[in-house]
TORPA-584779 format. One line per 4 residues: their letters; for each residue y, z, x of N, C-alpha, C. Coordinates in Angstrom, 2 decimals. Layout:
<dotors>
A = Y:Z:X:Y:Z:X:Y:Z:X  ...
</dotors>
This chain:
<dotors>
XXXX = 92.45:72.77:52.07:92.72:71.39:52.43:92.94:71.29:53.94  92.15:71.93:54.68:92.49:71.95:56.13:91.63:70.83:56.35  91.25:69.74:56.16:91.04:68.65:56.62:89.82:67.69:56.12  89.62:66.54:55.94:88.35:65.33:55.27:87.16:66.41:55.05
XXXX = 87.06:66.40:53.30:86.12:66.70:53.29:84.52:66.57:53.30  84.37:66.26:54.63:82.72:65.64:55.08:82.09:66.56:55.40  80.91:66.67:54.42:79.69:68.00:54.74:78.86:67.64:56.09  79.34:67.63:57.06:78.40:67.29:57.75:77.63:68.27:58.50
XXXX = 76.29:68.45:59.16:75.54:69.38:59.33:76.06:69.88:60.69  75.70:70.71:61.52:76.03:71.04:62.86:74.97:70.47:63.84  75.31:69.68:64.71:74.63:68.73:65.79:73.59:69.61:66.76  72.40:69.48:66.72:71.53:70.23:67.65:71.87:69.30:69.16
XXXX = 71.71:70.09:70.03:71.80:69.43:71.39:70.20:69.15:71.31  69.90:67.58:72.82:68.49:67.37:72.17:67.92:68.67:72.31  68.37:69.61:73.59:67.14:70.61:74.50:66.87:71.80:72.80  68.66:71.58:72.05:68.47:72.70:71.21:66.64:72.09:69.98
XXXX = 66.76:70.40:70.13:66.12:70.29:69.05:64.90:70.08:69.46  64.48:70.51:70.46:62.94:70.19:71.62:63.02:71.89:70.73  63.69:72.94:71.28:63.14:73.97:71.11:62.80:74.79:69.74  63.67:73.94:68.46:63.45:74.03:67.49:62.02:73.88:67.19
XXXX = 61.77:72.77:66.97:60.16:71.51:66.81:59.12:72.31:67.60  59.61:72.65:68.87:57.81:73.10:69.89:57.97:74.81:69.12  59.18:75.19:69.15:58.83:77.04:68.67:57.92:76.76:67.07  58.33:76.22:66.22:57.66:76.01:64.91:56.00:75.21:64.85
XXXX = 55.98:74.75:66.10:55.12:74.16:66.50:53.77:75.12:66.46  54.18:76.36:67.68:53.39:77.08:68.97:52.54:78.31:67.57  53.74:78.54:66.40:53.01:79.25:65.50:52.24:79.04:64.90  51.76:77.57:64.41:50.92:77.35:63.86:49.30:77.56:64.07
XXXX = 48.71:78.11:63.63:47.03:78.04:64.03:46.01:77.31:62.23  45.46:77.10:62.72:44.18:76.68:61.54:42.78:76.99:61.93  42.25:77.52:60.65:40.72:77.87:60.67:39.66:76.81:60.38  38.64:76.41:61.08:37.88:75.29:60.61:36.15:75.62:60.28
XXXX = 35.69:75.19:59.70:34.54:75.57:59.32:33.66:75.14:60.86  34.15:75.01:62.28:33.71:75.36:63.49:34.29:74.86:64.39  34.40:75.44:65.63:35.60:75.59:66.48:36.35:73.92:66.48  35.70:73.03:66.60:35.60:71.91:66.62:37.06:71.12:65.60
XXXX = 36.37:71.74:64.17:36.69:71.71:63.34:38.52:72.40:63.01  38.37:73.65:63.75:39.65:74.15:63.63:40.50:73.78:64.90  40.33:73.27:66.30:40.79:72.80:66.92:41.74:71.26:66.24  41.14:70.44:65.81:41.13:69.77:65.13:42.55:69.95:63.63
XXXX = 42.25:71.21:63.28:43.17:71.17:62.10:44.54:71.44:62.70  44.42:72.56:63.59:45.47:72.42:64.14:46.37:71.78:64.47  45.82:70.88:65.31:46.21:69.85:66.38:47.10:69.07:65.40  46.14:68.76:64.35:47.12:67.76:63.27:48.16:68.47:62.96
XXXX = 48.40:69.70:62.41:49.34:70.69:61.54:50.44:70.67:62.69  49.98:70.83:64.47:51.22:71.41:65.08:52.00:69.70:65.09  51.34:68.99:65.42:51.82:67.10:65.38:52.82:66.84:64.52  52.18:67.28:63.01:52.60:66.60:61.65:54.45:67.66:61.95
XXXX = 54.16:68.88:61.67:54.90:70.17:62.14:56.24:69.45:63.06  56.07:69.79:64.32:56.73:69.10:65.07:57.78:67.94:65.01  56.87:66.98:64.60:57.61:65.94:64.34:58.36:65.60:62.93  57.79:66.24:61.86:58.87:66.18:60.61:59.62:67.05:60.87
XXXX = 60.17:67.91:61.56:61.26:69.34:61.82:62.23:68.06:62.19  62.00:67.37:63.76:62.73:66.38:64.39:62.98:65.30:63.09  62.40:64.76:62.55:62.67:63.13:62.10:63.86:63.81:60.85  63.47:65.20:60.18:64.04:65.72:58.78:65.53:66.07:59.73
XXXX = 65.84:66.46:60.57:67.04:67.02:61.50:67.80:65.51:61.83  66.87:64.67:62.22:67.69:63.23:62.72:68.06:62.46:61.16  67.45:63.02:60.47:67.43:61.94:59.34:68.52:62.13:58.51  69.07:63.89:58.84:69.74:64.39:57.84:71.65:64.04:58.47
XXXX = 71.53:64.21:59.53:72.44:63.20:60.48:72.89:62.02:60.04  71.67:60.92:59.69:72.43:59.72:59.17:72.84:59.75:57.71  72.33:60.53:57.24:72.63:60.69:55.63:73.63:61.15:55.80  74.28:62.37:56.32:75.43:63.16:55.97:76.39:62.91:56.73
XXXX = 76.69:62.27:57.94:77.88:61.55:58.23:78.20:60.36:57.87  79.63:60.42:57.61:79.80:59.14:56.81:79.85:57.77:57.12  80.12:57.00:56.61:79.43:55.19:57.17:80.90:54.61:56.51  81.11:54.03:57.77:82.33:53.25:57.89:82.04:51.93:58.41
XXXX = 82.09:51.29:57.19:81.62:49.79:56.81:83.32:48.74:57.19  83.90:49.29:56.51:85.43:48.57:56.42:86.43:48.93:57.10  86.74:48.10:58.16:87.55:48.32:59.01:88.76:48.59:59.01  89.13:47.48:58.17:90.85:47.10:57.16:91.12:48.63:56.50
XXXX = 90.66:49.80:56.85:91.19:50.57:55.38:91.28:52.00:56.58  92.32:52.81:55.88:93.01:54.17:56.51:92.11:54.77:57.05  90.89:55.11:56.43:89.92:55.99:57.01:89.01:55.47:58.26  88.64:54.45:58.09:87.81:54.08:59.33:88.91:53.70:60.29
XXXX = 90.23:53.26:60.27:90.88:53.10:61.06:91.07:53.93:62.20  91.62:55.28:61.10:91.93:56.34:61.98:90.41:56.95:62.88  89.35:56.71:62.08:87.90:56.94:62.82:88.12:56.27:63.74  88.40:55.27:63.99:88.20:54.23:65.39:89.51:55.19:66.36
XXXX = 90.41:54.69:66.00:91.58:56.14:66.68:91.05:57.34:67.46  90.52:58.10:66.89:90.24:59.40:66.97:88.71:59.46:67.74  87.79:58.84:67.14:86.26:59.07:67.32:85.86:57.21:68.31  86.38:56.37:67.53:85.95:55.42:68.01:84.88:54.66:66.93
XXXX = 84.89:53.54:66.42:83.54:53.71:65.87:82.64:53.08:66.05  82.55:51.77:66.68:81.76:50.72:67.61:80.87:52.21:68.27  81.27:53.17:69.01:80.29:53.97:69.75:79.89:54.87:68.94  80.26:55.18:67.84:79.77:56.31:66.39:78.90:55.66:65.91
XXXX = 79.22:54.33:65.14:77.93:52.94:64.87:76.64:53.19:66.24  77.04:53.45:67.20:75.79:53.24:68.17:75.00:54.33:68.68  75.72:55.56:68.30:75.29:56.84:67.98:74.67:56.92:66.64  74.44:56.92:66.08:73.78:56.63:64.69:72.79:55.47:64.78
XXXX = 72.92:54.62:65.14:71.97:53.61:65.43:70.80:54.14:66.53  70.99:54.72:67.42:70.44:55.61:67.93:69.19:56.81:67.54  70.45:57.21:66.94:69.20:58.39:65.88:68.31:57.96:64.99  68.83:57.14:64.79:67.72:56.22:63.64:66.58:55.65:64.03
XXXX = 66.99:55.29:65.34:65.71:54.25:66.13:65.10:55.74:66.61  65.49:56.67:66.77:64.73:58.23:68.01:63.64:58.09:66.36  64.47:58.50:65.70:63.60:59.23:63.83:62.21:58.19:63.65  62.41:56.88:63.65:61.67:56.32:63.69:60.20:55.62:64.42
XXXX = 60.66:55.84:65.49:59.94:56.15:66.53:59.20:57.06:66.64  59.54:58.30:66.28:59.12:59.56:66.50:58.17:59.53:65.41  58.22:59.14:64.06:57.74:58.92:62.72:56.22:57.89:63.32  56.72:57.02:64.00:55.32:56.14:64.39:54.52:56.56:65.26
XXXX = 55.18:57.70:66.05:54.21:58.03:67.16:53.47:59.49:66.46  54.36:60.07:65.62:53.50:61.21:64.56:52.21:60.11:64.18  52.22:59.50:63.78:51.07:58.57:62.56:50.04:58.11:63.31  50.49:57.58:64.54:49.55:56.86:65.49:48.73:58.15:66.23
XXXX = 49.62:59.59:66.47:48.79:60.48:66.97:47.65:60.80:65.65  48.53:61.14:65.04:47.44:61.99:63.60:45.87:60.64:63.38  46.01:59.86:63.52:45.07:58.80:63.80:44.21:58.81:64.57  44.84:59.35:65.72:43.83:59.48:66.95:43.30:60.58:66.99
XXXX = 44.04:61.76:66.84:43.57:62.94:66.68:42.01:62.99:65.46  42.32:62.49:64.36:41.51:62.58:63.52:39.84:61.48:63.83  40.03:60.63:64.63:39.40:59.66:64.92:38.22:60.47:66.06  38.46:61.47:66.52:37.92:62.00:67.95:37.13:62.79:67.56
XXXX = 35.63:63.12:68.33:35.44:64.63:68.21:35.37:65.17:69.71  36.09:64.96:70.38:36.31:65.18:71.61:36.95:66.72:71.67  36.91:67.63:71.89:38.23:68.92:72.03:39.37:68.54:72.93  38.70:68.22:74.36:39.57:68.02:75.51:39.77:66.90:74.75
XXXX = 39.83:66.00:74.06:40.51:64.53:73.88:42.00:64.70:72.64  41.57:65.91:71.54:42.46:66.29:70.68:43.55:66.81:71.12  42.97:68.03:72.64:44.24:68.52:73.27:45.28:67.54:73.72  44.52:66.42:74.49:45.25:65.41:75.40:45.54:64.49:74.45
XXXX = 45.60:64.15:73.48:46.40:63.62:72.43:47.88:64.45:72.00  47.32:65.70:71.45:48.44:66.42:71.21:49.63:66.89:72.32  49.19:66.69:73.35:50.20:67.39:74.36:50.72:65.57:75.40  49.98:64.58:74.48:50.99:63.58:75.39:51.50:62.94:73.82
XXXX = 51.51:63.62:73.04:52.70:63.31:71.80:53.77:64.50:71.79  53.50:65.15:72.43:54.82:66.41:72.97:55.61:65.36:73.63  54.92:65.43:74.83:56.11:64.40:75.83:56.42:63.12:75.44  55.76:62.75:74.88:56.47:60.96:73.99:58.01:61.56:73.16
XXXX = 57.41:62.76:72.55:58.78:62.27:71.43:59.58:63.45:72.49  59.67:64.18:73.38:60.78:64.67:74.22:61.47:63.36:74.79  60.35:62.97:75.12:61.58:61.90:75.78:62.20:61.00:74.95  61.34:60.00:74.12:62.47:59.79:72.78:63.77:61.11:72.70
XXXX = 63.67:62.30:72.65:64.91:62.81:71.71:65.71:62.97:73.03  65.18:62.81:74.58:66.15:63.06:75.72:66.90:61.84:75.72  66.09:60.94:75.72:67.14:59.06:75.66:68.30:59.14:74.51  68.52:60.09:73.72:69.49:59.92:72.52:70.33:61.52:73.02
XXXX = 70.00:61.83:73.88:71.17:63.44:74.23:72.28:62.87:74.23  72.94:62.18:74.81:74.28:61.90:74.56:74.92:61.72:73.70  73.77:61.11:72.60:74.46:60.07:71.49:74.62:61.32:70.40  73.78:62.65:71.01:73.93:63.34:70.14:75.00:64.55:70.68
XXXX = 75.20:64.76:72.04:76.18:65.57:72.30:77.64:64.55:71.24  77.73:63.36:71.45:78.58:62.19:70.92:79.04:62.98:69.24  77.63:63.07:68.93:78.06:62.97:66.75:78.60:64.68:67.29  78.13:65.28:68.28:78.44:67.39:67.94:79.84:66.87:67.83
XXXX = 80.32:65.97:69.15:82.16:65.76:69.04:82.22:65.27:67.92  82.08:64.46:67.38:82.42:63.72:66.29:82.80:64.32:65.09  81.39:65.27:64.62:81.48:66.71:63.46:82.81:67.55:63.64  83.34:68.10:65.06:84.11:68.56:65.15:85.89:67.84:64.39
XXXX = 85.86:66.81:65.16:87.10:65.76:64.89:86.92:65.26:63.88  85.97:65.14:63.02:85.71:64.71:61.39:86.72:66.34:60.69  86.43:67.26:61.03:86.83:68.30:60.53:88.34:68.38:60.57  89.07:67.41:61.64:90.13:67.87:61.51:91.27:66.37:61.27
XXXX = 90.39:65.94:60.55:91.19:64.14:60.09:91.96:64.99:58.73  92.86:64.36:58.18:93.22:65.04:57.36:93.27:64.48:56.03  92.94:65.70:54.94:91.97:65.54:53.46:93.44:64.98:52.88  93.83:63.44:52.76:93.76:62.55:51.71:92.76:61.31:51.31
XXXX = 93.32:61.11:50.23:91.97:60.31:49.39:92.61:58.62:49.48  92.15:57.48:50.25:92.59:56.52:50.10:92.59:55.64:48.79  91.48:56.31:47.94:91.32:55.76:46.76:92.46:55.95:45.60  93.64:56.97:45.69:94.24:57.47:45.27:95.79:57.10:45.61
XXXX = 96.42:56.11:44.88:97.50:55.86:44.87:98.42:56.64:45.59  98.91:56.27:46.69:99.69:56.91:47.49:101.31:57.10:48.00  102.03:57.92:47.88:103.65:57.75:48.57:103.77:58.01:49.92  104.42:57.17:50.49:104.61:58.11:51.77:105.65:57.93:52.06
XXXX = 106.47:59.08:52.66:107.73:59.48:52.56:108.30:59.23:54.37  109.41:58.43:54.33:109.83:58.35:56.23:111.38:58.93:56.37  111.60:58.56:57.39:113.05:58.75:57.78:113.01:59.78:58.94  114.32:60.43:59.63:114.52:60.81:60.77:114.13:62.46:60.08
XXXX = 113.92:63.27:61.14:113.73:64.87:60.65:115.00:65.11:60.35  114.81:66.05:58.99:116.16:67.29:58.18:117.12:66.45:57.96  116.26:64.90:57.22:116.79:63.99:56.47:116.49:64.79:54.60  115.86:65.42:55.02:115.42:66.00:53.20:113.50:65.73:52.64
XXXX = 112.83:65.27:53.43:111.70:64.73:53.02:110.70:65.75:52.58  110.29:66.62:53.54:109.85:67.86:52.90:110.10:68.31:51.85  111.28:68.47:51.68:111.96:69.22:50.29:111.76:68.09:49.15  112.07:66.62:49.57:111.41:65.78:48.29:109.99:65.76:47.84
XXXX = 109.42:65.70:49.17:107.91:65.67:48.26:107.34:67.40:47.77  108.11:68.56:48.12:108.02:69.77:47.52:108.59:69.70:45.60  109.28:68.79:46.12:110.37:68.86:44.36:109.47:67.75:43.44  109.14:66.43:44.03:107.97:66.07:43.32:106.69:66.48:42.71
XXXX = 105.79:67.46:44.15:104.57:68.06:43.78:104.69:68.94:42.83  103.28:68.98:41.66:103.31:70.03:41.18:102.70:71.02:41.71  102.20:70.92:42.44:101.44:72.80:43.50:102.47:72.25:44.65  102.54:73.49:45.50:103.17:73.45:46.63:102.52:73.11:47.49
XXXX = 103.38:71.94:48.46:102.26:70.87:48.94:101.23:71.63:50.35  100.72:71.32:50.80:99.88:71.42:51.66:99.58:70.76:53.25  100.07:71.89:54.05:99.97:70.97:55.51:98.14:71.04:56.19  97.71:69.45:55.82:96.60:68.96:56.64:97.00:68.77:58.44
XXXX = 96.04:69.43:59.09:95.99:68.45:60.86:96.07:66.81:60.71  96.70:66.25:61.50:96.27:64.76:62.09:96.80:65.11:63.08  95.55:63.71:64.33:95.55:64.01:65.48:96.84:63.54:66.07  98.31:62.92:65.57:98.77:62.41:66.08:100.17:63.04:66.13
XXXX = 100.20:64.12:65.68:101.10:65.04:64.75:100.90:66.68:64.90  101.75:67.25:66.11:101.85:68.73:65.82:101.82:69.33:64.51  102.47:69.14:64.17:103.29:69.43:62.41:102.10:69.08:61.54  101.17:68.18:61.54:100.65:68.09:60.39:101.12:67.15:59.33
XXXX = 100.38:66.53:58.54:100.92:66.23:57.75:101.32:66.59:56.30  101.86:66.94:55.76:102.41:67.30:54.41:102.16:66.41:53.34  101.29:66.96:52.42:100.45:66.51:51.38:100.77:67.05:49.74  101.19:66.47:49.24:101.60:66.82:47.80:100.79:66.04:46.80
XXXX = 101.11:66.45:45.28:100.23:65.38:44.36:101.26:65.51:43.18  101.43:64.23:42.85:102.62:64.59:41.75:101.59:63.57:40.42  101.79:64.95:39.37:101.16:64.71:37.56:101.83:63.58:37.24  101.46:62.05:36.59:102.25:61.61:35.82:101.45:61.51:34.31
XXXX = 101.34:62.21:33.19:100.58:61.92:31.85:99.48:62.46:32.65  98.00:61.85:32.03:96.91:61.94:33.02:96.44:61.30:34.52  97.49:60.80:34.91:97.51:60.14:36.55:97.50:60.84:37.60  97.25:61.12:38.53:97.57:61.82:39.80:97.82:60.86:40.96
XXXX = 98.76:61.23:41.79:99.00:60.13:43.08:99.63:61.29:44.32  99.28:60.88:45.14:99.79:61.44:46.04:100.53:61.06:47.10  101.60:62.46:47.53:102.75:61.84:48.01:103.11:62.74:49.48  102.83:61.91:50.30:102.72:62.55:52.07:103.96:62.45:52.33
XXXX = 104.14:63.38:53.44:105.09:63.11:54.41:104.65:63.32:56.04  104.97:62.48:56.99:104.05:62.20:58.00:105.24:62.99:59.54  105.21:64.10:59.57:106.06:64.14:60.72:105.70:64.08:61.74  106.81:63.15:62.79:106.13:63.17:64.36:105.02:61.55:63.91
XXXX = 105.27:61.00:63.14:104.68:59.66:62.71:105.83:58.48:62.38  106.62:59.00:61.99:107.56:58.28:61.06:108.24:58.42:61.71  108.97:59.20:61.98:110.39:60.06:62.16:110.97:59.18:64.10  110.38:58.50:64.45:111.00:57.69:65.64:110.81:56.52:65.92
XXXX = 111.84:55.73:66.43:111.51:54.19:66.58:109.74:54.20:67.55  109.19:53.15:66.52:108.03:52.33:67.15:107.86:51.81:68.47  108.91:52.06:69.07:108.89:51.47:70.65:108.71:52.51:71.53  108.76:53.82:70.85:108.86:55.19:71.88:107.93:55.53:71.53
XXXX = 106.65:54.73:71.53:105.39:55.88:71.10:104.13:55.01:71.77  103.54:55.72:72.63:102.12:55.18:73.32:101.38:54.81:72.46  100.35:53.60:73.04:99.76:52.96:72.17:98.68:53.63:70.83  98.40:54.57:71.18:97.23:54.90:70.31:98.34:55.56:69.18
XXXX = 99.45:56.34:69.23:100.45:56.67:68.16:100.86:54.93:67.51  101.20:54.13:68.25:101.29:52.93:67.74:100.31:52.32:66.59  98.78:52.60:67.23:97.69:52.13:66.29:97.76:53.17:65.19  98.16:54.48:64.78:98.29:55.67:64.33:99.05:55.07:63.11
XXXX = 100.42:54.53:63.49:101.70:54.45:62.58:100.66:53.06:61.80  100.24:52.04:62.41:99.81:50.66:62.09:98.81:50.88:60.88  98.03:52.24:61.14:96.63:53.01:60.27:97.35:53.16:59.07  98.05:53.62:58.91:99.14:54.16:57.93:99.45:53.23:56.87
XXXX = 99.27:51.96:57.08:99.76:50.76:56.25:98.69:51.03:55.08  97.25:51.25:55.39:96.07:50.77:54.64:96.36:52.01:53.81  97.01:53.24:53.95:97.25:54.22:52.99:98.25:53.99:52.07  99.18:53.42:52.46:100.66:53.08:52.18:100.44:52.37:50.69
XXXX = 100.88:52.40:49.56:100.73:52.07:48.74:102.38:51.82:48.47  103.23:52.63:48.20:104.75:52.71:48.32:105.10:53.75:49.44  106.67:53.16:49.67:107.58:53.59:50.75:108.71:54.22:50.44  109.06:55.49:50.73:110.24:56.19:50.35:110.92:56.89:51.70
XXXX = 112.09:55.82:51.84:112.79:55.48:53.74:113.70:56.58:52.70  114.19:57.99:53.79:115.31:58.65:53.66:116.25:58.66:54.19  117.61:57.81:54.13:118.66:58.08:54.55:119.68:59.11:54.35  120.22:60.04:55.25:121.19:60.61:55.58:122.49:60.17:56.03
XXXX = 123.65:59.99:54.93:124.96:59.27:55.06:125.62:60.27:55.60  125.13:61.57:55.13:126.37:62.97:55.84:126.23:63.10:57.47  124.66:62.48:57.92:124.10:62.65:59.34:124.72:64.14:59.92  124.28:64.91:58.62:124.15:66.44:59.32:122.20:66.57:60.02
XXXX = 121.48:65.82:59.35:120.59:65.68:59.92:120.46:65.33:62.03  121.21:65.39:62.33:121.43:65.09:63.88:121.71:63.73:64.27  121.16:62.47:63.33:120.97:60.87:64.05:122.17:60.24:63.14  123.08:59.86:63.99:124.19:58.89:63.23:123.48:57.51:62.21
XXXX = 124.13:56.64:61.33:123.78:55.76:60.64:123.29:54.68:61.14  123.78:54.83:62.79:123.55:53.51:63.09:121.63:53.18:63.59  121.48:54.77:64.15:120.10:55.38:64.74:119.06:55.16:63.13  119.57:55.78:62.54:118.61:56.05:61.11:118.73:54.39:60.45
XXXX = 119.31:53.21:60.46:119.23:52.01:60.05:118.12:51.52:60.64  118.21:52.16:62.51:117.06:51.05:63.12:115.92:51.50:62.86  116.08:52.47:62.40:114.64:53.25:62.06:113.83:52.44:60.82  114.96:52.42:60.11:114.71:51.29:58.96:114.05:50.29:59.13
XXXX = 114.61:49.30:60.01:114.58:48.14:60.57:112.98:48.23:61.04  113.07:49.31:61.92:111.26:49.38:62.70:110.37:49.52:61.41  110.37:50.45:60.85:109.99:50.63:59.69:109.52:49.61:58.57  110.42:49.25:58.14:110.59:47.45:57.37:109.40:46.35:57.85
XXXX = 109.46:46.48:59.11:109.27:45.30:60.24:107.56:45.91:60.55  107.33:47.10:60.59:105.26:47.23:60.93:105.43:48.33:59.44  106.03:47.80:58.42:105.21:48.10:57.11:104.60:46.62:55.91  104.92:45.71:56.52:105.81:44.37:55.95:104.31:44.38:54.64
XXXX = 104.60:43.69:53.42:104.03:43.78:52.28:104.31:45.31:51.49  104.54:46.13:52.05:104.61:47.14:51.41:106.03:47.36:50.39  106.02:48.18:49.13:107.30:48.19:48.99:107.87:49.54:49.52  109.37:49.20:49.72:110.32:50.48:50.29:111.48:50.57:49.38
XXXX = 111.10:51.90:48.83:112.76:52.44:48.20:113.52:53.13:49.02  114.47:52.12:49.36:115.21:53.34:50.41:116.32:54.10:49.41  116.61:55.10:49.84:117.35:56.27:49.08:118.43:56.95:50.19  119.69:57.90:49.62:120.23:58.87:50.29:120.24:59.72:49.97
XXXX = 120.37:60.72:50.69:120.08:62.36:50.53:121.24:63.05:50.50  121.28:63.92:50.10:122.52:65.19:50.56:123.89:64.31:50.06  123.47:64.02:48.43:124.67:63.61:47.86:125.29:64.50:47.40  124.91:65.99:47.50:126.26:66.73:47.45:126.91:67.39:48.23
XXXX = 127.09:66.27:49.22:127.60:66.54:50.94:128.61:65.12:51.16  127.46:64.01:50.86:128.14:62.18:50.86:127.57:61.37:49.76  128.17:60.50:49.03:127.80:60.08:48.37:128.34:58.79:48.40  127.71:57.47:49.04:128.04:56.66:49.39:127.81:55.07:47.98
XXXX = 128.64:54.08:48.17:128.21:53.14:47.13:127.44:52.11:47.44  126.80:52.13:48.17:125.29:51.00:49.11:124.52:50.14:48.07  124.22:50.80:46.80:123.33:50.42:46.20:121.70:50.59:46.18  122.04:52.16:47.07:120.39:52.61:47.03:120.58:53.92:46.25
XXXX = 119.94:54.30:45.71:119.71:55.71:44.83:120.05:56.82:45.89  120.81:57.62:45.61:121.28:59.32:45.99:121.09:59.98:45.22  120.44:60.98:46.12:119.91:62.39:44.97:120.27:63.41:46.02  120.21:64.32:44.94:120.65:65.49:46.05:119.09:66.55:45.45
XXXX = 118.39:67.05:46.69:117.13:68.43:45.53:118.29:69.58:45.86  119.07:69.91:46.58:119.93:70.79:45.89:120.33:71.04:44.83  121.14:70.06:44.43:121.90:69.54:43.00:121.14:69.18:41.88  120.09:68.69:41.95:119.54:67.92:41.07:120.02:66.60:40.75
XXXX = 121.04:66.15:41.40:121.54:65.11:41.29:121.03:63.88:41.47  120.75:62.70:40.63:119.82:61.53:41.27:118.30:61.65:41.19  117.59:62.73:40.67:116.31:63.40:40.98:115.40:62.41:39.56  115.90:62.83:38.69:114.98:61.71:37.44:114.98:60.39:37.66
XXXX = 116.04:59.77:38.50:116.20:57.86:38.48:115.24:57.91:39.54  115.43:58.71:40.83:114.54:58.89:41.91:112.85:58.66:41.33  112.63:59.70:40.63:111.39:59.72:40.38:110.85:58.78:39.46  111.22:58.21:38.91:111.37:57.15:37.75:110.73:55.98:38.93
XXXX = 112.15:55.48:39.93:111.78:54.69:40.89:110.55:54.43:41.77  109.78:55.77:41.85:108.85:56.03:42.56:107.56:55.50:41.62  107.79:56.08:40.43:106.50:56.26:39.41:105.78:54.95:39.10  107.38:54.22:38.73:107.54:52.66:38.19:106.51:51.80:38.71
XXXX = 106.50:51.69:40.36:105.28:50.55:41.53:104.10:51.67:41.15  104.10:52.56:40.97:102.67:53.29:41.63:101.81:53.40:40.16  102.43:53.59:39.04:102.33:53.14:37.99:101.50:51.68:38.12  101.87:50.80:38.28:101.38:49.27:38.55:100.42:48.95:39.36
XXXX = 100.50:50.10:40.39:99.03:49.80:41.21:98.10:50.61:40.82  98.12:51.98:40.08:97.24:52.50:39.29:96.56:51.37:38.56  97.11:50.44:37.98:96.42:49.55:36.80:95.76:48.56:37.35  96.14:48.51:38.58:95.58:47.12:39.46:94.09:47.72:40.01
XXXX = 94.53:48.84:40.46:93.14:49.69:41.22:91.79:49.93:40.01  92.46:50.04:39.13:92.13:50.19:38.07:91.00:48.86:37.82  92.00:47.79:37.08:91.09:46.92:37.34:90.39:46.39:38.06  90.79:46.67:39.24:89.63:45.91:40.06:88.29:46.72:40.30
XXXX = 88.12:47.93:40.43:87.73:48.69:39.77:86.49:48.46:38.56  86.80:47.86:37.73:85.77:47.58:36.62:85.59:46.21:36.67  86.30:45.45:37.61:85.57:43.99:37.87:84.06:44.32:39.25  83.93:45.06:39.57:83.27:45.13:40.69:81.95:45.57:40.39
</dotors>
């Protein structure tokens, strides 16, 4: 689970994909029933050759990276974040117009070529459809040095499934969150990269019957007021909503965690305030340290204390949007 799993191919630089196409090219020979004749077969074979290596390489590019249609939703968000996608859209748009191009100027040569009985006219066909489609694939070098970055930073977005009912767990660090979504998951959870986050994010999946949902914890995301974080961490935390399905805010009443009550409320407050529609169970931790009467659930994963109402609480909304996803789902 080291990160989105997108098969995507490895990006030829153009010069790498000039030298691909002309080497597969230069091998080819054909025999013709007279010189004429095999000049001729050639010419077509190295053309046809050539240019399906390029159009099958560009083509396989737009097929296998992924297409981010919807803006509103976690994944293309964070694409725009990270990659950008207005210039990924135009990198791809790109390759498509090189493939195609290249596809018309194959057809229009093989036409001419076949149309001639010229020798010197077959050569000078074939060698000014070399330089047509070089330069087609030189006008798109960038767009393709562009997707090599892109393949890379696709690799390291990190493998959750937006389709998949989600928890995500906040509060200040060595409030307990780790250890909750460890005591929830049934495998031991899993730290994915995100770009916004040393730490990674922490990825669990908790069984309910035949359900699965999954339940993050985002450190170095969550864990500080919204006002102390440069804009692109800002757009980062904002991305987060379209994953957000439920909210599980951890309070620390013992504030052995380091941040007094008053620090970990505003956290709340920020929290509350750029999650808004979402629901939040807020909870306390380390009830067998403090155990306060607020009216939010305390559990202790030490103790076990509070741990079944906890999870109950959690199951209850996500439960409900399973059925919603659900249906909408088979209305579509």
């Amino acid at each position: 689970m080291a990160g989105a799993s997108f098969r995507i191919p490895t990006v030829l630089s153009a010069d790498e994909l000039m030298d691909k196409s002309f080497k597969r090219a230069s091998k080819i020979s054909k025999k013709g029933s007279d010189a004429l004749d095999g000049k001729k077969k050639t010419a077509l074979a190295k053309v046809t050759a050539s240019a399906d290596i390029v159009t099958a390489t560009l083509n396989g590019y737009i097929d296998r990276f992924p297409r981010m249609e919807k803006r509103e939703d976690f994944l293309p968000e964070l694409v725009d974040l990270v990659i950008g996608i207005d210039r990924y859209k135009k990198a791809l748009g790109a390759v498509r117009w090189a493939s195609s191009r290249i596809d018309k100027l194959k057809n229009d040569s093989l036409r001419d070529i076949r149309g001639t009985k010229d020798q010197t006219r077959i050569e000078s066909i074939k060698n000014s459809f070399y330089g047509r489609m070089s330069s087609h694939i030189k006008r798109i070098s960038a767009d393709l040095l562009f997707l090599q970055d892109a393949k890379n930073k696709f690799r390291n977005l990190p493998a959750v499934d937006p389709n998949v009912p989600t928890v995500v767990v906040a509060g200040f660090p060595n409030v307990g969150k780790s250890s909750l979504v460890a005591y929830l998951s049934t495998a031991t959870p899993q730290i994915a990269p995100y770009p916004f986050t040393t730490k990674g994010i922490i990825i669990g999946h908790i069984k309910d019957d035949w359900r699965t949902f999954q339940i993050i914890d985002t450190p170095g995301l969550l864990d500080r007021e919204f006002e102390d974080r440069n804009d692109i961490e800002k757009q980062a935390v904002l991305a987060l909503r379209y994953l957000t399905d439920v909210m599980v805010f951890i309070l620390d009443p013992s504030e052995t965690c380091g941040y007094d009550m008053v620090k970990q409320t505003a956290l709340l407050d920020a929290v509350k305030k750029n999650f808004s529609g979402v629901p939040i169970i807020v909870t306390e931790s380390k009830s067998d340290i403090v155990k306060r009467n607020e009216g939010n659930i305390s559990f202790s994963v030490e103790s076990g204390d509070g741990m079944d109402e906890l999870k109950e609480n959690i199951l209850n909304p996500v439960r409900r949007i399973f059925r919603e996803k659900a249906v909408e789902s088979e209305d579509v």
